[in-house]
C-alpha positions as CSV (number, residue, x, y, z in Angstrom):
1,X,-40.7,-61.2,28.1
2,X,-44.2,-61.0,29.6
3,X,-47.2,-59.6,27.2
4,X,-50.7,-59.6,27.4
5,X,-52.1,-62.9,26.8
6,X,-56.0,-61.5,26.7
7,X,-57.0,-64.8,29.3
8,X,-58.8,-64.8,32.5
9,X,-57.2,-66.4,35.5
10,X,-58.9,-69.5,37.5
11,X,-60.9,-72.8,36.7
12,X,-64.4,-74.0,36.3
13,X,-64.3,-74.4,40.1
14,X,-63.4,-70.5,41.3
15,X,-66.4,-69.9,39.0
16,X,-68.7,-72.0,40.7
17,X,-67.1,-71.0,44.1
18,X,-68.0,-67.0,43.4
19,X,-71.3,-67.4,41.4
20,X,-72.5,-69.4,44.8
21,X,-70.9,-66.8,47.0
22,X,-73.0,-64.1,45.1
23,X,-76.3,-65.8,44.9
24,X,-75.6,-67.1,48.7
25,X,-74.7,-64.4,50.6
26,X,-75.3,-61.5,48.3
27,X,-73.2,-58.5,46.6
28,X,-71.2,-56.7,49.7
29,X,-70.2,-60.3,51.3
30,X,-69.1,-61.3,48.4
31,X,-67.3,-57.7,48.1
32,X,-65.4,-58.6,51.6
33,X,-64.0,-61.8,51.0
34,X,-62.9,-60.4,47.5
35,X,-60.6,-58.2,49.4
36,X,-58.6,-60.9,50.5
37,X,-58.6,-62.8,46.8
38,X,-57.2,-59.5,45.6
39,X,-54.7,-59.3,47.9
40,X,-53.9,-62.8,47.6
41,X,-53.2,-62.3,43.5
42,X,-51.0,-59.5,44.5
43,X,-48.2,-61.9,45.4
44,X,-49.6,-64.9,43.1
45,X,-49.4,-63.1,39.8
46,X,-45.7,-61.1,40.9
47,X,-45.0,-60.3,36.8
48,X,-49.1,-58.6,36.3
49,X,-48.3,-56.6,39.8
50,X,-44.8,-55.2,39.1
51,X,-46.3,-54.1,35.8
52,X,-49.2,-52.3,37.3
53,X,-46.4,-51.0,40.2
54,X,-44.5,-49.5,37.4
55,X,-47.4,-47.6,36.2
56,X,-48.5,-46.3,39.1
57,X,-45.0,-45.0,40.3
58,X,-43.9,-44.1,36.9
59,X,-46.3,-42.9,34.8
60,X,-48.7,-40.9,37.3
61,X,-45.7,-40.4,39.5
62,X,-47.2,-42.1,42.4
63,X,-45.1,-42.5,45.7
64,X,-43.6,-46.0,46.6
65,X,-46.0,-46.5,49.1
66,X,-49.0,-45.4,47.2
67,X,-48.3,-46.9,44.6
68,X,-47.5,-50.3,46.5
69,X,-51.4,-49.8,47.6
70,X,-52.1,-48.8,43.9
71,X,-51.3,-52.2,43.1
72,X,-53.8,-54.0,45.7
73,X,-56.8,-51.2,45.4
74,X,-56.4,-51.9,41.3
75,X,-56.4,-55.6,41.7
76,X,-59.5,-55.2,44.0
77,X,-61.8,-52.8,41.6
78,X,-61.0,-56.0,39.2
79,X,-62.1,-58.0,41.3
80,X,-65.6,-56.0,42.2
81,X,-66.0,-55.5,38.5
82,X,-65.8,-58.9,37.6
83,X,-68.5,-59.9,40.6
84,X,-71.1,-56.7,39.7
85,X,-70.4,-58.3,35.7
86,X,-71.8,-61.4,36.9
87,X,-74.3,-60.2,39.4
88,X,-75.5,-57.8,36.2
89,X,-75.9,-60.8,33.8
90,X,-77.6,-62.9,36.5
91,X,-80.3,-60.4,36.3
92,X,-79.4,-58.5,39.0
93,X,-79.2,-55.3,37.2
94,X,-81.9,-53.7,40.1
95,X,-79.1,-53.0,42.4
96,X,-77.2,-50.7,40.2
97,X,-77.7,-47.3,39.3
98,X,-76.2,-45.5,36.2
99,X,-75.9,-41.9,34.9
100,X,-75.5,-41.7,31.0
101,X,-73.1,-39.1,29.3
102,X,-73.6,-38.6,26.4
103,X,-76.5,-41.1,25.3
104,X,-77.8,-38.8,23.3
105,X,-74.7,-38.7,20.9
106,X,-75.5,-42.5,20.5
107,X,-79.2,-42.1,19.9
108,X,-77.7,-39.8,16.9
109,X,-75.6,-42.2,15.4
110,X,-78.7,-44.5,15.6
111,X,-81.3,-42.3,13.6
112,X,-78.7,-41.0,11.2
113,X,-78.3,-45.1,10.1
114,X,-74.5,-45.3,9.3
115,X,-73.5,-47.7,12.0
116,X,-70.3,-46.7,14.0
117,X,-67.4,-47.6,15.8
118,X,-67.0,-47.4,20.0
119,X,-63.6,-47.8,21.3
120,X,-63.2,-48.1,24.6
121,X,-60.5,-49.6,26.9
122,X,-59.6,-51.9,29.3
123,X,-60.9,-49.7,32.1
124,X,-63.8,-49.7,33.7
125,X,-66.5,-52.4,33.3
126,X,-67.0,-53.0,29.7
127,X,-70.0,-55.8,30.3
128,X,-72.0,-53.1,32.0
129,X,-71.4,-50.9,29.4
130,X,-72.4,-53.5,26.6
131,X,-75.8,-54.3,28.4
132,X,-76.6,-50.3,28.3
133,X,-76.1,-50.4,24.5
134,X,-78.5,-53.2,23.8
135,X,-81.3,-50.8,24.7
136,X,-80.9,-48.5,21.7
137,X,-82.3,-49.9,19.2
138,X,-79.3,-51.0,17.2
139,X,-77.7,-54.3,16.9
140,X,-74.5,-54.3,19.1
141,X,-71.2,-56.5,17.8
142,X,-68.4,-56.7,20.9
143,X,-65.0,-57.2,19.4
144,X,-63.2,-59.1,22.3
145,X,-60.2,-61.8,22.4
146,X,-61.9,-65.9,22.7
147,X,-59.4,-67.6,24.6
148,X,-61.0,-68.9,27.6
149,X,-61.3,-72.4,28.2
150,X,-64.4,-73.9,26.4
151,X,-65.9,-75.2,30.0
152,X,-65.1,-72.4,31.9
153,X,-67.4,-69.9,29.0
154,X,-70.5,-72.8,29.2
155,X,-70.5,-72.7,32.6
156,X,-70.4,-68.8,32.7
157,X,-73.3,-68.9,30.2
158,X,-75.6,-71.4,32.3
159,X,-75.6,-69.4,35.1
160,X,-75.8,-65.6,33.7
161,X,-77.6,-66.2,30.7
162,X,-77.5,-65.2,27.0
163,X,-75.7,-62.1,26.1
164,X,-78.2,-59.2,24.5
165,X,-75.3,-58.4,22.0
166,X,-73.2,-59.9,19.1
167,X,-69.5,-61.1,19.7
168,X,-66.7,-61.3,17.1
169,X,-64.0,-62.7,18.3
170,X,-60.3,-61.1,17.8
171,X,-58.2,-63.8,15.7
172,X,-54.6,-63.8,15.6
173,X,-55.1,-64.3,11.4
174,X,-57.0,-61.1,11.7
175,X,-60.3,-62.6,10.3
176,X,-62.5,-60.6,12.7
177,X,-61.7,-58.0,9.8
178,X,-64.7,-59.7,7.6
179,X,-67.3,-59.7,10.9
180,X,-66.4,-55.9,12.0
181,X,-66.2,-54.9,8.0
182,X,-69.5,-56.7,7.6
183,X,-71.4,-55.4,11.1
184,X,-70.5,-51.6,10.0
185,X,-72.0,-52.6,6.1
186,X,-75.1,-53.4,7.5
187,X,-74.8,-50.1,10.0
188,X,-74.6,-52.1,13.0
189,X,-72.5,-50.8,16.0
190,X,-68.9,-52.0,16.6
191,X,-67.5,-52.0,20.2
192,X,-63.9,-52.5,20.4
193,X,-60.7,-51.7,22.7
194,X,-58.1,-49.4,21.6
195,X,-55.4,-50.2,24.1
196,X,-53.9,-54.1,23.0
197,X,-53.4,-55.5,20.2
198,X,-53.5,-59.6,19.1
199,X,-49.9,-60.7,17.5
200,X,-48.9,-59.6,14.3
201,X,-51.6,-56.9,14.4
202,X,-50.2,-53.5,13.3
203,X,-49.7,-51.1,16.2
204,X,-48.3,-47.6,16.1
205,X,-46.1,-45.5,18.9
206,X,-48.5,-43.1,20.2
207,X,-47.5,-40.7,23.2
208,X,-49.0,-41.8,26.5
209,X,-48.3,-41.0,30.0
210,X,-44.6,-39.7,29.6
211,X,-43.8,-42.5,27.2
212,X,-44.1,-44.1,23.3
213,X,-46.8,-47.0,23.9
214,X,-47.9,-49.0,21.3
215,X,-51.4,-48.8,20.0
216,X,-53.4,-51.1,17.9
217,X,-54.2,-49.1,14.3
218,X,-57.1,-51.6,13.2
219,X,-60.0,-49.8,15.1
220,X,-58.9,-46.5,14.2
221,X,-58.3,-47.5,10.3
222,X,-61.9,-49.5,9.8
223,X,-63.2,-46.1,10.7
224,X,-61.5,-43.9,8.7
225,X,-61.3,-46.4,5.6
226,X,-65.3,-46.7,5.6
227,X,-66.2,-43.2,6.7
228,X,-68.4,-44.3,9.8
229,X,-68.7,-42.2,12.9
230,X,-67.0,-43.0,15.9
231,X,-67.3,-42.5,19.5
232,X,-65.4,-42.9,22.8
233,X,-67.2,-44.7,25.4
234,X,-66.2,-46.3,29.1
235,X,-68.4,-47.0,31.6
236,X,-66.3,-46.6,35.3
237,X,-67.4,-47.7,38.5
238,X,-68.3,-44.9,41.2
239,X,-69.3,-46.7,44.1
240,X,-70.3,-50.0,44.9
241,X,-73.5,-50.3,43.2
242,X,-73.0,-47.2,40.8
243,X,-71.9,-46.7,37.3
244,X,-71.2,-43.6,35.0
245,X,-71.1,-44.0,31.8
246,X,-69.5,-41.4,29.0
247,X,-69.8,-41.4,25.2
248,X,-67.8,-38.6,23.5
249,X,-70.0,-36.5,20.5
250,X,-69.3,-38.9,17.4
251,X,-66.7,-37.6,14.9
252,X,-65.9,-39.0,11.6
253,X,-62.2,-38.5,11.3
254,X,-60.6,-36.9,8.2
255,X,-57.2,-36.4,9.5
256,X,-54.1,-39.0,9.4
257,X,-54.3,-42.3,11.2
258,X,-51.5,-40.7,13.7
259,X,-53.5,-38.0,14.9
260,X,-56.7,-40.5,15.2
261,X,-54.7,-42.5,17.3
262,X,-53.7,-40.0,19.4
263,X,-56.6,-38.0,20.0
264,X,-57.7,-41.6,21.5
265,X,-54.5,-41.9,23.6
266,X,-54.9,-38.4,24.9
267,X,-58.9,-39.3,25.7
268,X,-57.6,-42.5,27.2
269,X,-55.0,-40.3,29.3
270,X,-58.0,-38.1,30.9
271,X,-59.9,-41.0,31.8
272,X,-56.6,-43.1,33.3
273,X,-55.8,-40.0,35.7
274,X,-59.7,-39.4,36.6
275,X,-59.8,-43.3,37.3
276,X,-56.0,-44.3,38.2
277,X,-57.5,-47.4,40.1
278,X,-59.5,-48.9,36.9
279,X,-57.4,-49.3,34.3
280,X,-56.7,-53.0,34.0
281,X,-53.4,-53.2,32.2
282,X,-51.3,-56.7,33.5
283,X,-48.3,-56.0,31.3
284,X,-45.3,-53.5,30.3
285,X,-47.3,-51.5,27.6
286,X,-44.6,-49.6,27.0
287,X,-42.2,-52.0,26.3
288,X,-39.9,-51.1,23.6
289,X,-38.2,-54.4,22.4
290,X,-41.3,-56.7,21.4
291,X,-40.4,-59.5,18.9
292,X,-41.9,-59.1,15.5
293,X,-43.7,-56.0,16.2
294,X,-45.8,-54.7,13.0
295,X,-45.1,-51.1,13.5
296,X,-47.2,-49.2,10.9
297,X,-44.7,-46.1,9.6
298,X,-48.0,-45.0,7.6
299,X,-49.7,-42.3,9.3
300,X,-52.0,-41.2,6.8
């Protein structure tokens, strides 16, 4: 069985090999030669690209053949967000351009002082969106996994610089519940995903694309156990060099857990057929059989 494992591929050297690239020979060169990485992780990672073949031909009824190119184009907007994440932290952030939906829901949350919750996904370029956040005024905690190798994250650090935000890192013993229960106390901004889960987490079978996938209920219950607005943001890629950014109107959410969830899973589902190409799932999300899955029959 193959599940998500929330860890980057490569070594210390690949890192080296495309922040010199970038600084060398700039953003598009380093956009060509990416073509032929991506293509080259097509056949070297088979299990992540029959997964993302499945979706494509299964769940947004793609043909065989586009969704054989789904595969490649997918692995390639990766690969350009990953490169315009680095080029961004490298302060580089003069070549891009951005439009902003929905800032002004944010700037609310901000002068009405309660904190809040942003969930995103795995779709898009989160990084980006993180560095538009740090500009509001508000302290900004990410909620991401912290598995890399220790070298590969100082090295990333030397060359891009210090983050302008707060990270908490997701624990398998679910002790990242103190540091996102702590953040929203002191009316902070959390920014989490709200398509995986870490083991043992509780999930719940949501409705998504055609099928029951599993969704992680931790985001969703912080916000609805402390009464804090939250929002749904993504930040997709629209050309090379340009970004759009959405944040929904804040809600605080006084209905059951289930119908939190799936209000998320049916935003999710607008932004996954608007952006088929972007959403960076690597594993069978709507697997039925996982081992020790904490399904959470509560929806209240």
């Amino acid at each position: 069985m193959s599940t998500w494992q929330g860890k980057s591929r490569g070594g210390v050297l690949g890192y080296k090999a495309f922040v010199l690239m970038l600084n060398t020979f700039g953003l598009r060169f380093s956009y060509f030669v990416l073509r032929f990485v991506s293509l080259y992780f097509v056949f070297a990672a088979p299990d992540a690209a029959r997964y993302s073949y499945r979706y494509f031909r299964y769940r947004l009824g793609f043909s065989r053949f586009k969704s054989a190119i789904g595969v490649y184009r997918n692995y390639y907007s990766f690969a350009q967000v990953l490169c315009d994440k680095i080029a961004l932290l490298s302060g580089k952030g003069n070549m891009y351009t951005f439009n902003f939906d929905g800032k002004h829901h944010l700037q609310k949350m901000v002068a009405e002082g309660k904190g809040g919750i942003l969930i995103s996904a795995h779709m898009g370029n989160w990084e980006i969106a993180s560095q538009l956040l740090s500009g509001l005024g508000v302290k900004v905690n990410v909620v991401m996994m912290d598995v890399e190798y220790d070298q590969i994250k100082n090295y990333v650090s030397s060359v891009t610089g210090q983050r302008q935000y707060n990270i908490i890192p997701l624990k398998q013993d679910m002790s990242h519940i103190f540091g996102i229960s702590n953040a929203l106390i002191n009316k902070e901004f959390i920014c989490i995903h709200g398509d995986r889960f870490v083991e043992e987490a509780k999930v719940m079978g949501i409705e998504f694309l055609g099928g029951q996938a599993y969704f992680p209920t931790g985001p969703f219950a912080i916000s609805k156990r402390l009464k804090v607005p939250a929002t749904y943001v993504y930040a997709m890629k629209e050309s090379d060099t340009h970004y759009h950014f959405f944040a929904t109107e804040p809600f605080t959410f006084e209905h059951s857990l289930r119908e939190f969830i799936t209000s998320y899973a049916n935003e999710l589902e607008k932004k996954v057929h608007q952006y088929p190409y972007q959403w960076f799932n690597y594993y069978d999300f709507w697997q039925q059989d996982w081992p020790k899955l904490n399904i959470d029959k509560d929806s209240r």
